[in-house]
N, C-alpha and C positions, 0 to 999 in steps of 0.2 A: 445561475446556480440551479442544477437539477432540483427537483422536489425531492424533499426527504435527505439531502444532502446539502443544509443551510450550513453545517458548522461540522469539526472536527468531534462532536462528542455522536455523531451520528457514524463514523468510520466503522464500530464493530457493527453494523448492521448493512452497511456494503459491503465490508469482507466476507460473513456469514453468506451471503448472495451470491459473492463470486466464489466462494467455498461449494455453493450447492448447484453453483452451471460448471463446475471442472477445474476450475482453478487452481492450481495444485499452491501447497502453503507456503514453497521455498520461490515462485511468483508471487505471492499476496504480502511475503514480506519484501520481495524488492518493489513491490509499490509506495508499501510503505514508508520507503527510506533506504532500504540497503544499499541500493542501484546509488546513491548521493550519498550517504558514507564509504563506500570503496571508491569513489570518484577524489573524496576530500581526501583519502588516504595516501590514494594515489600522485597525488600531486605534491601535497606534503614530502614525498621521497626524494 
C-alpha cells in the first residue's frame, strides 16, 4: 500500500493530486468507478 493511501477515506486527497498534475474530472471519475459500472451495465444487456 502507498503511503498516505492505507484506506479509502484517504481517496479525496489522491484525487485533489491528480486534479493538480492534469487530470481532467470526467478521468478521476472513471477511476473512481465509472469505467466498472458501464462495464456491469453493459453486460446486464
Amino acid at each position: 500500500t502507498p503511503a498516505g493511501l492505507e484506506d479509502v477515506s484517504k481517496y479525496p486527497e489522491l484525487f485533489a493530486e491528480l486534479l493538480a498534475r492534469g487530470w481532467s474530472e470526467e478521468d478521476i471519475q472513471k477511476l473512481a468507478g465509472l469505467n466498472l459500472i458501464r462495464v456491469f451495465k453493459s453486460v446486464e444487456q
